[in-house]
Each structure stands twice: as C-alpha cells, then as structure tokens.
N, C-alpha and C positions, 0 to 999 in steps of 0.2 A: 576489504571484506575478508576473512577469517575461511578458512577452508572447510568446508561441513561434510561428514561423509553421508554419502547417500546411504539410509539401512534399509532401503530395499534394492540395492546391486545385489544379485547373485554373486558378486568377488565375496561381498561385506559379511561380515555375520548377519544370519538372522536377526529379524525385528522381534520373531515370537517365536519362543522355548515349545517344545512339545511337551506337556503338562508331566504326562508320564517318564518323560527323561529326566536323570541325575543332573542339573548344573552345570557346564563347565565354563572355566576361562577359557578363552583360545590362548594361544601361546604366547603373545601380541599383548594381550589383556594382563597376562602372568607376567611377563619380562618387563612391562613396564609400571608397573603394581610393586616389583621388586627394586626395582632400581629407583622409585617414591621413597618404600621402606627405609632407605640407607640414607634419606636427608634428614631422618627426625631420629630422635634418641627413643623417645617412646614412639611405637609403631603405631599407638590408636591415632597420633597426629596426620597420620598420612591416610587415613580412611576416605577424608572428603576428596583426595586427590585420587585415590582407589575407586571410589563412585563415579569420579568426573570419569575417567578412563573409561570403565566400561558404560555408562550414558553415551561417550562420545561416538565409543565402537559401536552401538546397539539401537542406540534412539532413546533411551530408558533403561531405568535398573530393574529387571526382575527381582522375583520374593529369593529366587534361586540364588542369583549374585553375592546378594548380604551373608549366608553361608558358606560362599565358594572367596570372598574377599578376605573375610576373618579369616576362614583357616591360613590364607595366602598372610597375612596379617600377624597369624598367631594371635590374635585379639578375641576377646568371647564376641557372637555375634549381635546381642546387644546393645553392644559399646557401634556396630559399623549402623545396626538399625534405628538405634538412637538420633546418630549424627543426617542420614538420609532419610528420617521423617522430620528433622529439625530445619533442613535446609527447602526450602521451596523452587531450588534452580536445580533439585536433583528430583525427576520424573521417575514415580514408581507405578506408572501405567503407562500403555503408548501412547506417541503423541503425534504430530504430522512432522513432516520433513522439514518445515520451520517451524518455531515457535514464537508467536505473536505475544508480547506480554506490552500489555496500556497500562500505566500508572492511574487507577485513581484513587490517589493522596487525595488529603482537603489541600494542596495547592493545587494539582491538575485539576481536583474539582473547580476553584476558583478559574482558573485559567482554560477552562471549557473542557476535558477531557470525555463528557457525555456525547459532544459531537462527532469525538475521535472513536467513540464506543460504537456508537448509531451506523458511521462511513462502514467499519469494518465488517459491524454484523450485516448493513447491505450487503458489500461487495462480496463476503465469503459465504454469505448464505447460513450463517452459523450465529448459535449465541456463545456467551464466554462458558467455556469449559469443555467446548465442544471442538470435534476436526471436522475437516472438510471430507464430505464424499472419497473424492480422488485420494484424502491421505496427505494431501500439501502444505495444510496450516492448523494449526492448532489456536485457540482463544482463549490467552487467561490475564486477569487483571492481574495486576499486581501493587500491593501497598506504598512502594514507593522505590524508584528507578535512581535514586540520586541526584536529578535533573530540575531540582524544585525554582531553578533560575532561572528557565528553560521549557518551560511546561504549558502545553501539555505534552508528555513524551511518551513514546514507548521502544522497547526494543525488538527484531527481528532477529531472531538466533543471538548472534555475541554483538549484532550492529544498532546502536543507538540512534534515533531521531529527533530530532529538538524542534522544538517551533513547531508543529501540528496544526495543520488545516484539514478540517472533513473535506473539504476538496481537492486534498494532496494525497488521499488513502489511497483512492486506484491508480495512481501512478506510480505510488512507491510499493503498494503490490505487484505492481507489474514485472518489478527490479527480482521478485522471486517466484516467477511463475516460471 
C-alpha cells in the first residue's frame, strides 16, 4: 500500500486556501516542482508531475496552484490548465482522504460493475461524485482502470482490486477506515 498523506494533519498543508489569500507553494511543493523541472528539456513536460506534487501535498489542485506552478515552471498558465483539466487523476475540487474510483467500461459493465456500484453507494451512504460526511471517501466512476481482464475493478487511492464481489465492498472498505 503506497503511502497517502493525511491533508487534514495539522503538520500537512491545508486541504482549503483561504479564498482571499495569494497562492503559495510551500517550500516542499517548490523544491520538488524544481527538481521535476531539470528531467525534461521543455518544462511544459514536467507540469503533470508539478500537479501530482501538489494534489499529493493538498488532497487537490486549487484554481490558486495552476498560477503558482507555471510561474514555478516559467510556462503560461494555460499550457499547466490545460494539462489538469485534461487529466481526470488530477482533482480540481476537494475530495475525501481516499478516492474510490469503479470502472464502468462496457467490459466491467459486462462483468457486473452495477453491483460493485450499488455495495458502495450502500456502504458509504453516498452516490458517485459525492464524499462521505466524515471526509473519508470520495465516489467517482471512472471509464476505464486498465483491468478489462480482470473486471469488475476499481481503485482505492494508488491500490487496485481485481475480481469484485458486492459482497467483498465492506470488507475491503474496512482495509481504509
């Protein structure tokens, strides 16, 4: 299992920007934003890795980020808003502490993914697109996990599940409560 930062620790950054402040990276955010910058020749290449950075730090990219990444980038900020509205594994709104993503492709469709739909929105009390009360899960489908061998599937943060049974959902949410 992949190591997740909590973005509600008081150590962590902020989940949520105070609307009326300016932007910033933290310094964490900037040192290693620059040290992406210096693996690619052109610097727009290193933006999606510049997003992953601060989603990792944050939980999500603020509207703030896309302007405080380009400058960090020297790139217009276009070219960084472009790439994190293109990408759907980069969150431009908050989300819960994990992120639940179900495949349904027409092969998970084929291979039951409606009941892996149904378990979850039991068990979290939620429909897709939506968090949980407490902040803990997030719910989003997604077009297709790579797993079409394997399906129905979905992922929990960076961790994959193959083979899906609605009768395996509250167990393996258990694994992140």
């Amino acid at each position: 299992m992949h190591e997740h930062l909590d973005i509600h620790d008081p150590a962590g950054v902020p989940a949520q920007q105070d609307e009326s402040a300016v932007f910033q990276l933290s310094d964490l955010e900037r040192d290693a934003i620059e040290h992406e910058k210096h693996h690619y020749e052109d610097a727009r290449a290193a933006s999606i890795e510049a997003l992953k950075i601060v989603q990792k730090q944050r939980g999500w990219v603020p509207d703030g980020a896309i302007q405080a990444i380009a400058e960090a980038l020297g790139i217009p900020a276009s070219d960084v808003e472009g790439v994190a509205t293109f990408y759907s594994q980069i969150f431009r709104q908050p989300v819960g502490r994990h992120v639940i993503r179900y495949c349904d492709s027409v092969v998970c469709h084929i291979t039951g993914y409606q009941g892996i739909q149904a378990a979850l929105e039991q068990s979290l009390n939620i429909k897709p697109g939506q968090t949980t009360a407490d902040g803990r899960f997030t719910l989003l489908p997604t077009c297709c996990l790579g797993n079409c061998d394997k399906g129905p599937t979905m992922m929990v943060d960076e961790d994959t599940h193959v083979h899906l049974t609605p009768e395996g959902i509250g167990p393996l949410l258990e694994q992140y409560r």
